[in-house]
C-alpha positions as CSV (number, residue, x, y, z in Angstrom):
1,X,63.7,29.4,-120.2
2,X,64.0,32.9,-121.0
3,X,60.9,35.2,-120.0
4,X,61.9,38.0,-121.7
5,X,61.4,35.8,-124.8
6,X,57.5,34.9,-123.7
7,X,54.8,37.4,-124.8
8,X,52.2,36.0,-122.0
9,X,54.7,36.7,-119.7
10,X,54.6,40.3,-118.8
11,X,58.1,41.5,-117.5
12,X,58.8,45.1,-115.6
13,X,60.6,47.4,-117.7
14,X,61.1,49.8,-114.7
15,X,61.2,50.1,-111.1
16,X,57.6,51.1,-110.3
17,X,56.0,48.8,-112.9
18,X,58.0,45.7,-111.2
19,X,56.9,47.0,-108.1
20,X,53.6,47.1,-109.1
21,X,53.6,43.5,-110.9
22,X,55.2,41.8,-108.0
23,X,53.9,43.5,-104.3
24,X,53.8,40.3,-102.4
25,X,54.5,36.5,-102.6
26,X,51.3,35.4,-103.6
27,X,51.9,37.6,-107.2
28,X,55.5,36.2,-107.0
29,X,54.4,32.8,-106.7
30,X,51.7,33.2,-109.8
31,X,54.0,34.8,-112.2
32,X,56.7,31.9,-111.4
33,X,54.1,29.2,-111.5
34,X,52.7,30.7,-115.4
35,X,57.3,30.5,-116.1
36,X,57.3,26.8,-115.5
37,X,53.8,25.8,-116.3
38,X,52.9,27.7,-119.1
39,X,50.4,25.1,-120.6
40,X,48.9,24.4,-117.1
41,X,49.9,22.5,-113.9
42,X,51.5,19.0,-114.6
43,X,51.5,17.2,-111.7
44,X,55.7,15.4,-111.5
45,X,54.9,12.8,-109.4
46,X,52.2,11.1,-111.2
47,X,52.4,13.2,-114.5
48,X,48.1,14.5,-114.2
49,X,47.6,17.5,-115.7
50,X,44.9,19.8,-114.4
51,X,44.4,23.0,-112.1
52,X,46.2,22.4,-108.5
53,X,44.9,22.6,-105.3
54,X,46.0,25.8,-104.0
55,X,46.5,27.4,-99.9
56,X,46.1,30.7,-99.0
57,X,48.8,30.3,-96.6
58,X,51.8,29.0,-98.8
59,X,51.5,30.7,-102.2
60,X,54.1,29.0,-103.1
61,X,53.0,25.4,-102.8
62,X,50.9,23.1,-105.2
63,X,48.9,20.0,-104.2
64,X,48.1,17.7,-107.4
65,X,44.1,16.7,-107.1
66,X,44.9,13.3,-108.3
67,X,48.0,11.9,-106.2
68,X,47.5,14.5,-103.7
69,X,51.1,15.0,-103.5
70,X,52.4,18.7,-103.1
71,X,55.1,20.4,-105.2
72,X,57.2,23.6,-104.4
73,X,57.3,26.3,-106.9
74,X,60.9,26.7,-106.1
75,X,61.7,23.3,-106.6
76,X,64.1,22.3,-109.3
77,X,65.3,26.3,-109.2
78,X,68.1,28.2,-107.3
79,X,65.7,29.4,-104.7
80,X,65.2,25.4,-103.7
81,X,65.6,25.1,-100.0
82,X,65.4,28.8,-99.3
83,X,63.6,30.1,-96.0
84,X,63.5,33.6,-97.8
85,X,60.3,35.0,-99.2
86,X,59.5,34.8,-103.1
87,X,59.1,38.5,-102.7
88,X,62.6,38.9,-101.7
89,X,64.0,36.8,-104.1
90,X,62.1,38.6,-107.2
91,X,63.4,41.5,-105.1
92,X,60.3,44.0,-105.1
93,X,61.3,44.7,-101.1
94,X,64.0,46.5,-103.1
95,X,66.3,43.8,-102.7
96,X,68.0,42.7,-105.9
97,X,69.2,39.4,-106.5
């Protein structure tokens, strides 16, 4: 998928606007879950579709209301597996991948 090609998908066209789009993991985690699930949340375990469970404390995990089951954000992606922070992989610690 190329984001630069989706109009809901806002993407920085500077330093201080990327900054400002992308200050933590939690906005990381949101803008990469609207990437893969543009339509809305479909569960790949048991194929549901509907608005996931969501914790405060892992932004970047989703737990299907149906099957219970959770899924990573990162999973299926290069960043599967990582310990590292969405915020440094998106790189607005001013990190660039």
């Amino acid at each position: 998928m190329d984001v630069l090609d989706r109009a809901e998908l806002a993407f920085p066209k500077s330093l201080p606007e990327f900054q400002r789009l992308f200050p933590d993991d939690a906005a990381c985690a949101g803008y990469l879950e609207k990437a893969r699930w543009a339509e809305g949340f479909i569960c790949p375990h048991c194929r549901e579709i509907g608005e996931p469970f969501r914790l405060a404390a892992r932004p970047g995990v989703l737990t299907c209301r149906k099957c219970r089951r959770q899924t990573g954000l990162m999973a299926g992606t290069v960043m599967e597996r990582s310990h590292t922070p969405l915020s440094i992989w998106f790189g607005s610690h001013g990190v660039y991948c």
